[in-house]
Backbone bond lengths (Angstrom), bond angles and torsions (degrees), N, CA, C in turn:
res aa  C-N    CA-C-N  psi(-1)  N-CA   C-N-CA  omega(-1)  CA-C   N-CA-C  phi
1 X - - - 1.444 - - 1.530 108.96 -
2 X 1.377 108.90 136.97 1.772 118.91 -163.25 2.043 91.00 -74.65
3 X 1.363 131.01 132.90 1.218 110.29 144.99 1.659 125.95 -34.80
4 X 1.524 92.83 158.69 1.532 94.08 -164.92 1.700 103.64 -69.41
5 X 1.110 133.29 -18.56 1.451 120.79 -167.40 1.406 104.03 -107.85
6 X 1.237 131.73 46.40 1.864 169.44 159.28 1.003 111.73 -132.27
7 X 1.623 132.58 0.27 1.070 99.60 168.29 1.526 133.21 -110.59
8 X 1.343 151.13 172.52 0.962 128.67 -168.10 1.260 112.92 -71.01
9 X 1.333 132.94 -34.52 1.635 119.04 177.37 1.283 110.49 -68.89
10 X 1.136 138.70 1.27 1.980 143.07 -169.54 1.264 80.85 -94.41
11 X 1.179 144.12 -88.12 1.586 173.04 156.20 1.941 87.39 7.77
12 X 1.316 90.79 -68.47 1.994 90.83 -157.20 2.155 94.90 -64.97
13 X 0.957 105.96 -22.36 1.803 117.94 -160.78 1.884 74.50 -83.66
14 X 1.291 141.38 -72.56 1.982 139.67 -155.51 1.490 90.21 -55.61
15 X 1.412 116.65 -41.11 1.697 115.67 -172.03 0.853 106.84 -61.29
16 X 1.505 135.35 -62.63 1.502 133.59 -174.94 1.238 110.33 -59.97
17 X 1.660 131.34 -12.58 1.584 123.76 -172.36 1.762 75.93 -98.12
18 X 1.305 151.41 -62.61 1.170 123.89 -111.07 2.003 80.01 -104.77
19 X 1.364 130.21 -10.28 1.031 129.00 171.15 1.610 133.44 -51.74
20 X 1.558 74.00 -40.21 1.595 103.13 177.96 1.071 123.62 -74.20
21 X 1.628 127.55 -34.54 1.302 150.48 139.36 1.370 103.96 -12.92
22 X 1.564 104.87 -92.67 1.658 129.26 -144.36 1.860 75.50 -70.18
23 X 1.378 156.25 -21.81 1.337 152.48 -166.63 1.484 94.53 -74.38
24 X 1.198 108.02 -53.00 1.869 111.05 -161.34 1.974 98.42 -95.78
25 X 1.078 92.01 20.63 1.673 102.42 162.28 1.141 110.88 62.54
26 X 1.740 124.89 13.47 1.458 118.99 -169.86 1.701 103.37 -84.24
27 X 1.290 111.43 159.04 1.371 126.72 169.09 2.039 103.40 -87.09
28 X 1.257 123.87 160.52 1.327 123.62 174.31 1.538 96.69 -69.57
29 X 1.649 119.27 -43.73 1.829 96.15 164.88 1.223 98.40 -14.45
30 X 1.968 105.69 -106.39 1.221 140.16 -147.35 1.546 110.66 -31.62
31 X 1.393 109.02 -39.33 1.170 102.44 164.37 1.834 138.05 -69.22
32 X 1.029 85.36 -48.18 2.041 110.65 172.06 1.657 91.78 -31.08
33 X 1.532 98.20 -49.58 1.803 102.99 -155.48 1.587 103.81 -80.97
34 X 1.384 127.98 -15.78 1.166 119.98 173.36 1.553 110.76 -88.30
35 X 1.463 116.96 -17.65 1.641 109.44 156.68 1.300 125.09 -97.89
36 X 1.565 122.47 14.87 1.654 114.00 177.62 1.219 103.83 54.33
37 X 1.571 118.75 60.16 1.469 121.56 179.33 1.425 95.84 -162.44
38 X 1.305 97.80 133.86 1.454 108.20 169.32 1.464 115.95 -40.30
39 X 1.246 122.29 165.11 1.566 141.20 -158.97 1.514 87.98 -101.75
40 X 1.650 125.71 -28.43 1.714 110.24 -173.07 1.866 92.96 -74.22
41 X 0.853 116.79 -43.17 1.364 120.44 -172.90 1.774 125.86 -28.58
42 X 1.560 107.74 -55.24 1.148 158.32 161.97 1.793 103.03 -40.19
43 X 1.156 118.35 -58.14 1.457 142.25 161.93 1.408 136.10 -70.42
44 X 1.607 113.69 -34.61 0.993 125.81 177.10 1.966 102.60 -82.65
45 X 1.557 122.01 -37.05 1.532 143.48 132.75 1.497 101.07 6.03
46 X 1.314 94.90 -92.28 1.471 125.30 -154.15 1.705 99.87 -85.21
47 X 1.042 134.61 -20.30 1.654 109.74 165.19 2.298 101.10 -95.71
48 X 1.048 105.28 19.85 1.412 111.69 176.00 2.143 99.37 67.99
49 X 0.825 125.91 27.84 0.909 122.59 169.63 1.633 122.64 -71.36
50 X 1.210 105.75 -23.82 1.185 116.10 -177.40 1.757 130.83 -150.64
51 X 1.274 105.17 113.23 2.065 112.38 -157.24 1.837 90.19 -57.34
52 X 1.021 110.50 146.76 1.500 125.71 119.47 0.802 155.11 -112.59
53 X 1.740 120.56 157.24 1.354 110.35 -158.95 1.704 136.98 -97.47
54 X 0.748 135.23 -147.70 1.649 119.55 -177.77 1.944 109.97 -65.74
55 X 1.328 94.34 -38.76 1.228 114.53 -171.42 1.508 105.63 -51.36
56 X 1.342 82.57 -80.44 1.981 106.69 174.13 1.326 112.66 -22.02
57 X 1.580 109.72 -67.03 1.059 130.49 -174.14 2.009 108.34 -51.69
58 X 0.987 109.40 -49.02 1.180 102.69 -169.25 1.971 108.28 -91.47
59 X 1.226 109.61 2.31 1.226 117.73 167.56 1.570 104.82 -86.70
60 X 1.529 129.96 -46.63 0.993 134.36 168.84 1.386 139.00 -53.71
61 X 1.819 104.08 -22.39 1.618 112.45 170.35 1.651 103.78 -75.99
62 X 1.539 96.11 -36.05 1.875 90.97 -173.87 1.232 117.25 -63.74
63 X 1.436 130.98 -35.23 1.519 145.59 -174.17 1.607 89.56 -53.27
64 X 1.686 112.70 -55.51 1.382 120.33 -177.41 1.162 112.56 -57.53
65 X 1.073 120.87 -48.35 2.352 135.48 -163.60 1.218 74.69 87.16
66 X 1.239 136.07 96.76 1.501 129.05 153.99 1.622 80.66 -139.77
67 X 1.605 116.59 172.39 1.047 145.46 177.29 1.419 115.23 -94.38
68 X 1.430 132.54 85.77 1.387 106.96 -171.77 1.436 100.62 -66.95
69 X 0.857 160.75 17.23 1.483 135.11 156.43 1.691 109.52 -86.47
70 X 1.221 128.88 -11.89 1.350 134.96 168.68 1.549 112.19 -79.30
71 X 1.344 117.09 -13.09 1.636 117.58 148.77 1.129 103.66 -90.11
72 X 1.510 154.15 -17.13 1.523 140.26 -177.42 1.227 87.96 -68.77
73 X 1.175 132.80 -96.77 1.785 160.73 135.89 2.045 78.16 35.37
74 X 1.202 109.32 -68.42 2.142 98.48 -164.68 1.365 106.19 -62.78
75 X 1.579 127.19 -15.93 1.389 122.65 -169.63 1.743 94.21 -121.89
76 X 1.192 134.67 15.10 1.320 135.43 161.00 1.818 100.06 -81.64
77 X 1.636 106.31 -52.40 0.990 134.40 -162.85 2.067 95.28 -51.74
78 X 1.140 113.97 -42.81 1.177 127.17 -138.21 1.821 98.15 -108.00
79 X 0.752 118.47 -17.73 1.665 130.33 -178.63 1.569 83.65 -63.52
């Protein structure tokens, strides 16, 4: 079994966060700074270098206004 941040639903779930990003025109700065997290963080995220966790994750849709259950719903979709 691939770790979870190899796998294709981890991968399709960072796309839809980092899509949403580069959509609402933010830089990973702009973002970093709306979670009190470094800017490598943000990057390390988005090339899958690094999982997050439920927490993160759902701190990270709000920074966005995204719905984290509308990423559950893209990787329900995707199983």
């Amino acid at each position: 079994m691939l770790k979870s941040i190899h796998s294709t639903q981890y991968q399709t779930l960072i796309t839809w966060l980092k899509d949403a990003r580069l959509a609402q025109g933010l830089t990973m700065r702009d973002l970093a700074k709306k979670l009190e997290v470094p800017h490598s963080f943000i990057g390390k995220v988005e090339q899958c270098e690094r999982r997050i966790d439920v927490i993160e994750y759902i701190a990270y849709c709000r920074a966005l206004e995204l719905s984290p259950v509308d990423g559950i719903n893209l990787l329900l979709a995707n199983i």
